[in-house]
gemmi code that builds the backbone of each chain (N, CA, C; Angstrom):
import gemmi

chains = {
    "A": [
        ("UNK", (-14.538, 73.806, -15.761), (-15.467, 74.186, -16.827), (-15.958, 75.614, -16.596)),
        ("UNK", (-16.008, 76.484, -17.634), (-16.476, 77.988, -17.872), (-17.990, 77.941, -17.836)),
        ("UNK", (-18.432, 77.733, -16.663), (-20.332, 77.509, -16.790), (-20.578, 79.053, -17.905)),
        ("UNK", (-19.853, 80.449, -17.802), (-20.744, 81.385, -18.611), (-20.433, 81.619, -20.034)),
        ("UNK", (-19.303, 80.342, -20.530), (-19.021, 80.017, -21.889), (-19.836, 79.151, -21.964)),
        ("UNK", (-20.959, 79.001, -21.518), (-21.909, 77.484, -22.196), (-23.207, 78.353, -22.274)),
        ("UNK", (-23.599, 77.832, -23.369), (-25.196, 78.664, -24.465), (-26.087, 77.594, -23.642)),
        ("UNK", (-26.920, 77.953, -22.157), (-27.735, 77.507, -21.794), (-28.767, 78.047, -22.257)),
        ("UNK", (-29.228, 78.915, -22.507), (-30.548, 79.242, -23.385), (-30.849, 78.355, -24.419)),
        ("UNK", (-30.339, 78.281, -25.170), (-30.353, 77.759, -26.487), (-30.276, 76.136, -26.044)),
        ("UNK", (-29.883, 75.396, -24.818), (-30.284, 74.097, -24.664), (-31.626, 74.119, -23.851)),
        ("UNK", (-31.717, 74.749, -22.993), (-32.962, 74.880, -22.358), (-34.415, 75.073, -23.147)),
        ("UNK", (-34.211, 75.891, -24.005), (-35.360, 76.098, -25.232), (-35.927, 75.200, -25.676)),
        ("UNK", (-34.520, 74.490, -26.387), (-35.046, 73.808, -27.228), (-35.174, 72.347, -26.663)),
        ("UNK", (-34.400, 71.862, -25.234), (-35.003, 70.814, -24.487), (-36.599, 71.227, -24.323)),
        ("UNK", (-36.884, 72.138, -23.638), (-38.093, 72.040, -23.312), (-39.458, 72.148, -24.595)),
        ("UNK", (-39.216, 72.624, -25.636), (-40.131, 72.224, -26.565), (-39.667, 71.221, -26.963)),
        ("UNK", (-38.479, 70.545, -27.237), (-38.343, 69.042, -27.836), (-39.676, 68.004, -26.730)),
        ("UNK", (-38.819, 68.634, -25.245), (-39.228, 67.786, -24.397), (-41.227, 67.467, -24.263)),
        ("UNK", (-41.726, 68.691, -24.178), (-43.250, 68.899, -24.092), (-43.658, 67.754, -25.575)),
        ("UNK", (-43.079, 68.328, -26.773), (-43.709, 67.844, -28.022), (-43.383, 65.951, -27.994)),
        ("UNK", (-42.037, 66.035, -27.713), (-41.936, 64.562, -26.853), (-42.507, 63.770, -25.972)),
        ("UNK", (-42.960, 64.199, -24.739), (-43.845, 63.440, -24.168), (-45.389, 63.455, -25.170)),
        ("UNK", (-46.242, 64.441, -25.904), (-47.114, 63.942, -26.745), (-46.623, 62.519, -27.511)),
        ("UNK", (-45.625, 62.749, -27.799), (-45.601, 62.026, -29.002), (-45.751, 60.396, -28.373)),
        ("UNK", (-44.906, 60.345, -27.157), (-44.904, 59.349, -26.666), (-46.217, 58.207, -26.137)),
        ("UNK", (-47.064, 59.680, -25.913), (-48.322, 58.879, -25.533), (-48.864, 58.131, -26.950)),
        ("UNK", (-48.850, 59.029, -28.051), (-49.069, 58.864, -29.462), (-48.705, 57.054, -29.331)),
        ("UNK", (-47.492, 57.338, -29.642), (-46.485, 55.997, -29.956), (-47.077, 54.356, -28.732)),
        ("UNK", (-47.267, 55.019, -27.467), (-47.744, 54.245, -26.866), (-48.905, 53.638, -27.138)),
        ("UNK", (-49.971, 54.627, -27.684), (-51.337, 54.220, -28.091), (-51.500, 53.011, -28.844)),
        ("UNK", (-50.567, 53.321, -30.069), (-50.491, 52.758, -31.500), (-49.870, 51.137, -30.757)),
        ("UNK", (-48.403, 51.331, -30.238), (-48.202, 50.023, -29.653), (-48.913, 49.093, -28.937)),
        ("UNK", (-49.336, 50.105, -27.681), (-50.242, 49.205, -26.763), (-49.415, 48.579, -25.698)),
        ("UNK", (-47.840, 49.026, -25.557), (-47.193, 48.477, -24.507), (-47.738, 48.651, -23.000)),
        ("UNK", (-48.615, 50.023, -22.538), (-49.057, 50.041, -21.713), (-50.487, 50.419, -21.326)),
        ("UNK", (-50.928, 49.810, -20.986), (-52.987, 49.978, -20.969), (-52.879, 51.212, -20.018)),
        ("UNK", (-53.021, 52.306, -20.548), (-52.830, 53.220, -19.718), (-54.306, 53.163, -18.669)),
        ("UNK", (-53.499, 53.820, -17.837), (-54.815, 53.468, -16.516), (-55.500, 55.043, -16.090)),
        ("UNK", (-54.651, 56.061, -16.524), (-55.722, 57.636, -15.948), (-55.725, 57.913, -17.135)),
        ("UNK", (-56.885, 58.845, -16.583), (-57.331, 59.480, -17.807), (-56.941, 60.486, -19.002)),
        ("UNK", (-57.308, 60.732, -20.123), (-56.448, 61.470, -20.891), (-55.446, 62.865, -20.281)),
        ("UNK", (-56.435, 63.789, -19.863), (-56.449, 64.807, -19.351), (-55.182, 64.789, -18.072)),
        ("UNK", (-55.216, 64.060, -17.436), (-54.636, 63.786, -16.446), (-52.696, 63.413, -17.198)),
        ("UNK", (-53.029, 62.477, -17.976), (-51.870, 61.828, -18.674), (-51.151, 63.264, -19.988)),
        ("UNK", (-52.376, 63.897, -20.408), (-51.512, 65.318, -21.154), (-50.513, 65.934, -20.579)),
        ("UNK", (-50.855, 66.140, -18.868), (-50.522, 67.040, -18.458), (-48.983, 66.323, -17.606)),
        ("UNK", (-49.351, 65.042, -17.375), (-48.269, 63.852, -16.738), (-47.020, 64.330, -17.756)),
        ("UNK", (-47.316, 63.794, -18.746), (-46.159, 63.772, -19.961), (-45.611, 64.971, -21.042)),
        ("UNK", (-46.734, 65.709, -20.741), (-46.095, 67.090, -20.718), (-45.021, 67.671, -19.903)),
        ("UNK", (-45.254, 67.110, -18.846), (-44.356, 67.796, -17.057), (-43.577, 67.045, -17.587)),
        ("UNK", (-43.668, 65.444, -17.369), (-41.998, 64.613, -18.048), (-41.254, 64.614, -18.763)),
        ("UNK", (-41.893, 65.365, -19.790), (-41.134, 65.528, -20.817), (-40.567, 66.927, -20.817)),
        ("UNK", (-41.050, 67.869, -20.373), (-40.432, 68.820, -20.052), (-39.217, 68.513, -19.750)),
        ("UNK", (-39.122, 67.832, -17.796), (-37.931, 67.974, -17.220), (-36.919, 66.925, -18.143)),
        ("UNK", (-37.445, 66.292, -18.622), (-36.317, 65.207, -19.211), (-35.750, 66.058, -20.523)),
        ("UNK", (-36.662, 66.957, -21.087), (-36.283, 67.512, -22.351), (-34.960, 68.793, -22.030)),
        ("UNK", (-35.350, 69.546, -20.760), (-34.279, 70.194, -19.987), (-33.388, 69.578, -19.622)),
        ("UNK", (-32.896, 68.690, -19.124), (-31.957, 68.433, -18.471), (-31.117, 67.914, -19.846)),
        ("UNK", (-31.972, 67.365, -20.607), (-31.064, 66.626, -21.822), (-30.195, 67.762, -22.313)),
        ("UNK", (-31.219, 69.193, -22.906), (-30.569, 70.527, -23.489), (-29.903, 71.104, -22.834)),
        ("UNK", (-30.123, 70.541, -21.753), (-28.587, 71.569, -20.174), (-27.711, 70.509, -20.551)),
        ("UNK", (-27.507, 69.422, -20.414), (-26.644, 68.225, -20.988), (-25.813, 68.635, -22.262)),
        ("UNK", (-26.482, 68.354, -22.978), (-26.311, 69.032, -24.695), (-25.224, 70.227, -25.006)),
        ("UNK", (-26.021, 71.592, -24.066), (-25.495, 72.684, -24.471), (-23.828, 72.051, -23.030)),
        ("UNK", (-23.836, 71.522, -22.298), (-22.475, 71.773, -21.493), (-21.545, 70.890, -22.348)),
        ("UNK", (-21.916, 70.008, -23.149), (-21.268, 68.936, -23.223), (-20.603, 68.872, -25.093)),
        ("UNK", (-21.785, 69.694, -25.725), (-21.601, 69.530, -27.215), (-19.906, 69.720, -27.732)),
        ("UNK", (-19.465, 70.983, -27.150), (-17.774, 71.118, -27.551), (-17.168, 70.200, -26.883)),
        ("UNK", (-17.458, 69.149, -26.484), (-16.447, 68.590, -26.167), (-16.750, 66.850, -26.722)),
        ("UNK", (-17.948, 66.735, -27.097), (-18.358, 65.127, -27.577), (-17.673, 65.037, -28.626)),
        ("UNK", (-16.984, 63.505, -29.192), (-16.126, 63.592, -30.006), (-17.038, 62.981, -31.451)),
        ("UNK", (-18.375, 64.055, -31.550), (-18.734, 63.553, -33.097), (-19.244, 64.937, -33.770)),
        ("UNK", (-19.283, 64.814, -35.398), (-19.539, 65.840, -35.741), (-20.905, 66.483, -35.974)),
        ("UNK", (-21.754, 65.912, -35.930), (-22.641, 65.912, -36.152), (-23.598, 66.104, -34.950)),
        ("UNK", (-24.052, 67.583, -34.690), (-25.510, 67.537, -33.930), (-26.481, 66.798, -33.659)),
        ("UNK", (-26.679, 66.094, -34.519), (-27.810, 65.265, -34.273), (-27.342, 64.069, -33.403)),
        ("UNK", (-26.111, 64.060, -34.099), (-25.626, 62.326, -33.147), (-25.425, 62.587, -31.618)),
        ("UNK", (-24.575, 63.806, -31.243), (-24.824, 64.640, -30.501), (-25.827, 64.705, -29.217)),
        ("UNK", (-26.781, 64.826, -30.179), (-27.894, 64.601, -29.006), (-28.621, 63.721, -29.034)),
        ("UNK", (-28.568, 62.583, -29.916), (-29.096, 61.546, -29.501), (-28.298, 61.068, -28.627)),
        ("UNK", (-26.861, 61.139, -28.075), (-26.003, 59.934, -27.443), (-26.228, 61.043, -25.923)),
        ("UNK", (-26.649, 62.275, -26.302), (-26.997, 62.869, -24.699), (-28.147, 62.136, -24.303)),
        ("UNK", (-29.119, 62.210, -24.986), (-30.584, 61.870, -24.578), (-30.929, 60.436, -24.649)),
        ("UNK", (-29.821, 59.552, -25.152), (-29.899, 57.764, -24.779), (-29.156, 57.734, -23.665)),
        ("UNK", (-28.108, 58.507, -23.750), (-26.966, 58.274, -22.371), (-27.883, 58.753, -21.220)),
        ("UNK", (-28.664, 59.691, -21.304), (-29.234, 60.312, -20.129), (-30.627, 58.894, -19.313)),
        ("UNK", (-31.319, 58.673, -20.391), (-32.592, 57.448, -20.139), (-31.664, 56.125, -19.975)),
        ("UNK", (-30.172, 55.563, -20.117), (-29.705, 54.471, -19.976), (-29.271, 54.804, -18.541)),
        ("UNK", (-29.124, 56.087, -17.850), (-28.049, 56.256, -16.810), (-29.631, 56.114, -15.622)),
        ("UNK", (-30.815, 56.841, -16.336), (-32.153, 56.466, -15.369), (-32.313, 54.810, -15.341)),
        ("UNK", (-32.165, 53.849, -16.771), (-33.007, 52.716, -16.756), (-31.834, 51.843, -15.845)),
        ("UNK", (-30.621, 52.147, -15.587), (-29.252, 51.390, -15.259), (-29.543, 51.590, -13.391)),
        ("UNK", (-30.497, 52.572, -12.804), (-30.845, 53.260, -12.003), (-31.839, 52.058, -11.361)),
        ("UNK", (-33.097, 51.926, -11.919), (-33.996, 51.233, -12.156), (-33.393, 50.101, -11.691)),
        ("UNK", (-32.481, 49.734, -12.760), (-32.333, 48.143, -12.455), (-31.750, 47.760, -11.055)),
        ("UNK", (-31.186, 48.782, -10.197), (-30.706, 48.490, -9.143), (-31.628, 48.664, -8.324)),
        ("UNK", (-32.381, 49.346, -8.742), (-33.861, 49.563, -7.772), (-34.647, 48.591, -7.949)),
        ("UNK", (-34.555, 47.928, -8.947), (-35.233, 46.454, -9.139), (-34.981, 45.632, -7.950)),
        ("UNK", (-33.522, 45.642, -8.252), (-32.689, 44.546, -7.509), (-32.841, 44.251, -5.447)),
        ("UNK", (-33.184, 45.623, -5.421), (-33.466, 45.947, -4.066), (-34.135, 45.892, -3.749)),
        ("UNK", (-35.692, 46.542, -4.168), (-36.613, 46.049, -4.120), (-37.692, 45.446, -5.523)),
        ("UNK", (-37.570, 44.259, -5.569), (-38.297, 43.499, -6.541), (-39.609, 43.488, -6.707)),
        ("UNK", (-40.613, 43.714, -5.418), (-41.719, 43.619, -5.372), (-42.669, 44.890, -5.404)),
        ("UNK", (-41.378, 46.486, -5.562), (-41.736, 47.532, -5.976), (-41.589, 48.174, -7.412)),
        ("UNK", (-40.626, 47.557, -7.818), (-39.964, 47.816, -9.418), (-39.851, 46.534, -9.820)),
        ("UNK", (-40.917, 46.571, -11.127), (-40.996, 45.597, -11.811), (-40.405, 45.722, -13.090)),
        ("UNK", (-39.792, 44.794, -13.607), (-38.837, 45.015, -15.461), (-39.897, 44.503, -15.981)),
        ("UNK", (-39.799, 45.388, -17.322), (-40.621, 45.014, -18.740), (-39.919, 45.521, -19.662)),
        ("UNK", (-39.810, 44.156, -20.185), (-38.941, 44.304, -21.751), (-39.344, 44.933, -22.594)),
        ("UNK", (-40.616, 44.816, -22.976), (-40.985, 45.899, -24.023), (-41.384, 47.456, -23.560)),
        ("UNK", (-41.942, 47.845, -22.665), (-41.883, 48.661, -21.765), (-40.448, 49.193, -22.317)),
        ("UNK", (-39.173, 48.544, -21.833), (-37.697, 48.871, -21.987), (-37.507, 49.480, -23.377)),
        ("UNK", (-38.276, 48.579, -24.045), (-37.378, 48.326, -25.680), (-38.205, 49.921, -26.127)),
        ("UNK", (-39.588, 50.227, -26.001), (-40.049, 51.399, -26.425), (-39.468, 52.636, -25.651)),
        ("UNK", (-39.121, 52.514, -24.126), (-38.402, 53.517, -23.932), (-36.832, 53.830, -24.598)),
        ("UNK", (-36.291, 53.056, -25.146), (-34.900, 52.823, -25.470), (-35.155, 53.866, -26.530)),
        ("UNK", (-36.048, 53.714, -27.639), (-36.715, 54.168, -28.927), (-36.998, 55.251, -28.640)),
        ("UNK", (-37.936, 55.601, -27.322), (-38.260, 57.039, -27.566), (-37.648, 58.092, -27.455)),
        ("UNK", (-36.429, 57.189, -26.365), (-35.160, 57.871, -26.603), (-34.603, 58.977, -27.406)),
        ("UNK", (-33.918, 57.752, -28.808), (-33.830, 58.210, -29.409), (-34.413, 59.522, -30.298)),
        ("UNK", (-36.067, 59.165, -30.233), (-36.885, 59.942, -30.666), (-36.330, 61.884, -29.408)),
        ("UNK", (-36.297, 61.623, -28.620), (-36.037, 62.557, -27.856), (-34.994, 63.309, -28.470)),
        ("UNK", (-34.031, 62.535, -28.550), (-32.279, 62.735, -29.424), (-32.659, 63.647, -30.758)),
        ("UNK", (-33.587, 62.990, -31.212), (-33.811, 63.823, -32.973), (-34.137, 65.091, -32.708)),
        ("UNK", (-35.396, 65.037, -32.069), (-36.231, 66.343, -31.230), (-35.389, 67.272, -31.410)),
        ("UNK", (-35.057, 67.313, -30.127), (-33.597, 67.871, -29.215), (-32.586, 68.681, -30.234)),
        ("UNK", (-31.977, 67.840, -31.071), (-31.179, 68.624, -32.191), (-31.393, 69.307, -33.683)),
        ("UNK", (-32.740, 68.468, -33.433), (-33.205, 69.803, -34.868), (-33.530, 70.817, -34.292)),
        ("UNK", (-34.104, 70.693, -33.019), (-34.768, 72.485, -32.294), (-32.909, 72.855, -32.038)),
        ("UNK", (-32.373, 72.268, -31.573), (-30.987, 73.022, -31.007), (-30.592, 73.534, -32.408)),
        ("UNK", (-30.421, 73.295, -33.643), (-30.024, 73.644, -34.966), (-30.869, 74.981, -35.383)),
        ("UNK", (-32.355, 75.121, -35.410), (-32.935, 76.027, -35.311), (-32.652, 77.459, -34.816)),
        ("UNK", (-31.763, 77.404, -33.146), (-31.391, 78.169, -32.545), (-32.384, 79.205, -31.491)),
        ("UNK", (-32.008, 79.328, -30.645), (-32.833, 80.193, -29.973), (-32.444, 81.211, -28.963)),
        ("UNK", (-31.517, 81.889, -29.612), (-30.766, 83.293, -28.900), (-31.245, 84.833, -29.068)),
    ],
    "B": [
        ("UNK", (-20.216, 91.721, -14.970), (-19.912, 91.581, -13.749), (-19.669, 90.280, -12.887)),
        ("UNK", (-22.559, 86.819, -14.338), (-21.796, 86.118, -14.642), (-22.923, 85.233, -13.769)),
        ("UNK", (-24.136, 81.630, -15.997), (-23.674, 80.445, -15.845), (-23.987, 79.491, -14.307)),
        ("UNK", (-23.954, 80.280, -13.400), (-24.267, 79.545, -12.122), (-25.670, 78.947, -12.437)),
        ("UNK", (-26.513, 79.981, -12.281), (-27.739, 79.895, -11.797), (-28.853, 78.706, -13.288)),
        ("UNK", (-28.207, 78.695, -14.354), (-28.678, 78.323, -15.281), (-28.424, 76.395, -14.904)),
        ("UNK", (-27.054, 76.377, -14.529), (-26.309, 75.156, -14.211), (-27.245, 74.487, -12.860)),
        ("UNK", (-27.468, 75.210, -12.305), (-28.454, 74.941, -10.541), (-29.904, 74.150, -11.313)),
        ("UNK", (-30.220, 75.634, -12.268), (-31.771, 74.840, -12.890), (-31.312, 73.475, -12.950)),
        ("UNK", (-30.373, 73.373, -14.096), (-30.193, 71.706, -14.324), (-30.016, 70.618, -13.363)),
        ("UNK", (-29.385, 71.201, -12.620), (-29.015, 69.979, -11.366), (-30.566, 69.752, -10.608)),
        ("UNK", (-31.146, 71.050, -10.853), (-32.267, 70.478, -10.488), (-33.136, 69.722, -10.669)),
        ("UNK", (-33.800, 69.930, -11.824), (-34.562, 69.372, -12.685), (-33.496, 67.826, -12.815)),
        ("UNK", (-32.304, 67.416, -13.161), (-32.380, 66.322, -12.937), (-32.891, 65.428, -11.960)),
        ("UNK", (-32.473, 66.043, -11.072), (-32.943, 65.584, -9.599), (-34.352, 65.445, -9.502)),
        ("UNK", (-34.879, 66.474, -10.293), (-36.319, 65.943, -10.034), (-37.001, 64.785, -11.333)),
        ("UNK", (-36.499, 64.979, -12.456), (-36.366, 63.686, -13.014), (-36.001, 62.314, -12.278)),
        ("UNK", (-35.770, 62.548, -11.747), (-34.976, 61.115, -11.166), (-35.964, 60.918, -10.109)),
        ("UNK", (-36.664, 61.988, -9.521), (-38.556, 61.686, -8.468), (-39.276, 60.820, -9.271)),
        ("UNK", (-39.236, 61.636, -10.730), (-40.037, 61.345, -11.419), (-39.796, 59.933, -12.047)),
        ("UNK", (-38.859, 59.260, -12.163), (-38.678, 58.081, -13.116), (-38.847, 57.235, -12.027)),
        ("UNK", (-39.000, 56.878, -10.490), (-39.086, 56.310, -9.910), (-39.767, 56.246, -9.332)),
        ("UNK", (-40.386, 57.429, -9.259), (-41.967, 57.318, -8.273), (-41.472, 57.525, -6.878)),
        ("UNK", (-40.499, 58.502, -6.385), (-40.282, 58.504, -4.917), (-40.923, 59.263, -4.123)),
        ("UNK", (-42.003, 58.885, -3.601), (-42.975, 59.038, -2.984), (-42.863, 59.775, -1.726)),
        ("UNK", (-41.163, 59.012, -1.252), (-41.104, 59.293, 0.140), (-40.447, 60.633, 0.539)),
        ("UNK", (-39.902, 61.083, -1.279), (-39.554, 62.608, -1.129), (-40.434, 63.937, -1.929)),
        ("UNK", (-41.475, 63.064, -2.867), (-42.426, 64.066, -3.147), (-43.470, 63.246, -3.022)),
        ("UNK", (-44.492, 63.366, -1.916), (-45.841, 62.701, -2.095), (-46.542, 62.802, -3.192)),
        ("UNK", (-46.965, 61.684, -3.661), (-48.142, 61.530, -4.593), (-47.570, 61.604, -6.196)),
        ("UNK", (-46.133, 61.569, -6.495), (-44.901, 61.674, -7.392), (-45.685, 60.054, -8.082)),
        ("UNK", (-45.519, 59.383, -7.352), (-46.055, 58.124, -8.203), (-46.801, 57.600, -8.818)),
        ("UNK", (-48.248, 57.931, -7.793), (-49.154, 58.007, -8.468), (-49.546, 59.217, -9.893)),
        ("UNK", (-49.025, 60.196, -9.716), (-49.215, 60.863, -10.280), (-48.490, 60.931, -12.235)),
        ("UNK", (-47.102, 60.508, -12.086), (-46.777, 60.141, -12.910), (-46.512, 57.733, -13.631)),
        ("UNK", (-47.774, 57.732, -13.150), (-47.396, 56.319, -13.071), (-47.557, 55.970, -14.380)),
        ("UNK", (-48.092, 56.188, -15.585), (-48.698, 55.825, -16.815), (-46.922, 56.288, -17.553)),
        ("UNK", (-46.128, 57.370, -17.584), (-45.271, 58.226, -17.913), (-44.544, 57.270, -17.572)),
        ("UNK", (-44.318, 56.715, -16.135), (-42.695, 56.031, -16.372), (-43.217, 54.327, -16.883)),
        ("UNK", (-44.071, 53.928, -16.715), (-44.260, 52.935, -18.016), (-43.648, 53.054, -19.413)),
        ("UNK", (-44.592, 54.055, -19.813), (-44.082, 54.640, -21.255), (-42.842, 54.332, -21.555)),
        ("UNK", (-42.377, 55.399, -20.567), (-40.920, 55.702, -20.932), (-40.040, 54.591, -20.705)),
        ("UNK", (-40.782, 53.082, -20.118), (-39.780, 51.917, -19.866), (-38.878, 51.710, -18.792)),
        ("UNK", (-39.448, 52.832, -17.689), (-38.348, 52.504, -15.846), (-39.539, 51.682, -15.252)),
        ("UNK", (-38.421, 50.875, -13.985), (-39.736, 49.749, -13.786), (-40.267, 50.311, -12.858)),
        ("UNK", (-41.843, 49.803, -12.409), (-42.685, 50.271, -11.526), (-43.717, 49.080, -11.606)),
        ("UNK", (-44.442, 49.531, -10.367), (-45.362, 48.503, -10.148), (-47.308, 48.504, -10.187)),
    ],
}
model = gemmi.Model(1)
for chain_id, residues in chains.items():
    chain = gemmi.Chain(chain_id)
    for i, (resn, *xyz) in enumerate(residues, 1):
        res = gemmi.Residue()
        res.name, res.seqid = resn, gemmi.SeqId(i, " ")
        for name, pos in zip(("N", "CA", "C"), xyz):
            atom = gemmi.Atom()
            atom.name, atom.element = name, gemmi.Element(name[0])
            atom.pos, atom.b_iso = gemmi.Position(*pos), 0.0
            res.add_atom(atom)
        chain.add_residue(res)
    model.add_chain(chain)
structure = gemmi.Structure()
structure.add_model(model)
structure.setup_entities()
């Protein structure tokens, strides 16, 4: 692979504002659900899911930008949703073996699961309307 | 005269995603506590 034929700017950008505006949203989405009684405080949790969403929003747009010429769909958007589900299935697939090992440190929650699966996606949308936007 | 260094960020930041979705404590102190509400959210298990 030609690492200086790949438009890392332009995934990095726009991971990391997908990613920042993403973790808000998530807390958002969490609120409204109620899957998790959050336990710190706001302030504390802005700044949590800001940072998470950052790195998850980067790595997706470093993902994205190495990978886009070569995914076999046409469409950007699909694009990066199947980076940014593939990326949280390859963490939650992670998890589960960390479950498995230790049980009494990693606990499964289905809905927990089912809203991360979702926000996923939500990440995926993010991700490729800012990558469409452009940022060179 | 030249892609590395952009590619490194990433490997990084995954890597540190992956502190972060698990809470590994034993390679960044206080990683867990710190993001513990976040990997709920996001649906990796924790305790």
């Amino acid at each position: 692979m030609n690492l200086t034929g790949i438009d890392w700017k332009r995934g990095i950008v726009a991971g990391l504002l997908a990613g920042i505006l993403w973790g808000w949203l998530a807390m958002a989405v969490n609120t409204v659900t109620g899957v998790f009684v959050s336990e710190k405080a706001l302030l504390v949790n802005i700044l949590a899911f800001s940072t998470g969403g950052a790195v998850y929003g980067v790595v997706a747009g470093g993902l994205l930008a190495a990978t886009h010429k070569i995914l076999p769909f046409k469409s950007l958007l699909l694009k990066a949703v199947v980076v940014s589900v593939g990326l949280w299935l390859v963490l939650r697939i992670g998890g589960v073996v960390l479950s498995g090992a230790s049980p009494w440190r990693y606990h499964q929650e289905l809905m927990a699961t089912l809203q991360g699966f979702l926000l996923s996606l939500v990440m995926g949308t993010l991700l490729g309307a800012l990558w469409k936007k452009g940022f060179n | 005269t030249s892609g590395l260094l952009p590619a490194v960020l990433i490997v990084g930041l995954a890597f540190s995603l992956v502190i972060i979705s698990y809470g590994l404590d034993s390679i960044v102190p206080g990683v867990h506590d710190a993001f513990h509400d976040f990997r709920h959210v996001i649906g990796m298990p924790c305790h």
